[in-house]
C-alpha positions, 0 to 999 in steps of 0.5 A: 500500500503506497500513502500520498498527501498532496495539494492539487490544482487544476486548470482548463488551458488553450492550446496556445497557453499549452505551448507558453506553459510548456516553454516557461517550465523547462527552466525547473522541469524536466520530462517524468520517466513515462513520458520520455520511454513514449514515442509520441512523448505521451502515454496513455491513462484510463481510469475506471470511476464508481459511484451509485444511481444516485451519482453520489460521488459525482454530486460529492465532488461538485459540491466541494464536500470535505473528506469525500472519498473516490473509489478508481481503478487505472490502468496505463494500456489499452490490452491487459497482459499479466504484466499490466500496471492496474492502481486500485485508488482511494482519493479523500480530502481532509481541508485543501491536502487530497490524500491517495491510498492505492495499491498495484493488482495484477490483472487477474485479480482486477478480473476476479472483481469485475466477474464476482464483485471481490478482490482475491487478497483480503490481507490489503488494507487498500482493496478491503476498504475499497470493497466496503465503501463499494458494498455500503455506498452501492457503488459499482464502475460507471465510467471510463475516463481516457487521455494522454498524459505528459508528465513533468518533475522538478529538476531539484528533486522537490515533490513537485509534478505537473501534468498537462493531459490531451485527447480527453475522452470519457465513455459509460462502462462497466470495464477497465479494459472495454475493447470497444468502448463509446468513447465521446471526446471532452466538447473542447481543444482545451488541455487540463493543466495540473500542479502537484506539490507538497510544501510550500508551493515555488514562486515562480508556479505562483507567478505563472498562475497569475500570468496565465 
């Protein structure tokens, strides 16, 4: 089980802000591991969301409610192999600082929940807890979030990451790995930004901020 406290903020940018941002950061940033083994300098990542009929995750997170907790799976390609990286998550906010547990399955044991609604290893505190929020809130997969991801660190090794993610496109299913999914693409050219930072955030992200 891997613990990770954060503040994250996120932002919907033009195209052409994409392109200054990029540029302003490579002073401070440099491309993350994923991003720089891609050849089209991207990869992928698809999240699987829960939630009941009554959307009440969804209306959670509308409403800003603190200490809400999102149940995801995510994986990083599009055909599962026993090789495949799924993350089973568990995201809470306690104030500003979001909070992720999560925890690496292998593919067979993602199967195993979607056929019987169960994980096979009982002995991890991230799928048992991910299991009873799922059985007491009624929560069952309800949709799939796709896009391409390219992934920024700090060059002085602070706990600082951004992202900028493209192709954002989202479909209803109940599968991690629906080999035909209805994809409908986000209504916009607009990238989503994201900072992710412990401490005090630098100045220079808080002067790009209020430039952009």
């Amino acid at each position: 089980m891997k613990s990770n406290s954060r503040f994250e903020l996120k932002y919907r940018i033009s195209y052409d802000d994409y392109l200054k941002i990029k540029n302003a950061i490579r002073y401070y940033m440099k491309k993350d591991e994923y991003t720089k083994r891609s050849s089209t300098g991207k990869y992928l990542v698809k999240s699987l969301y829960y939630d009941n009929n009554k959307l009440k995750a969804f209306h959670e997170k509308e409403n800003g409610n603190f200490s809400r907790i999102k149940l995801r799976i995510r994986a990083y390609d599009d055909i599962p192999s026993d090789s495949s990286k799924i993350n089973v998550e568990l995201k809470t906010r306690k104030g500003e600082l979001m909070e992720k547990f999560s925890t690496f399955v292998k593919y067979e044991n993602y199967l195993n929940l979607e056929k019987n609604n169960h994980w096979i290893n009982y002995d991890n505190p991230v799928l048992n807890e991910f299991e009873r929020l799922s059985h007491i809130h009624n929560y069952e997969p309800k949709l799939l979030v796709a896009y391409d991801r390219e992934g920024f660190e700090s060059l002085d090794r602070r706990r600082l990451r951004i992202t900028f993610d493209h192709n954002i496109r989202f479909a209803r299913t109940k599968k991690l790995f629906d080999q035909n999914p209805r994809y409908t693409k986000w209504p916009s050219h607009d990238i989503v930004l994201e900072i992710k930072y412990t401490g005090k955030l630098p100045d220079w992200i808080s002067k790009l901020i209020k430039q952009y």
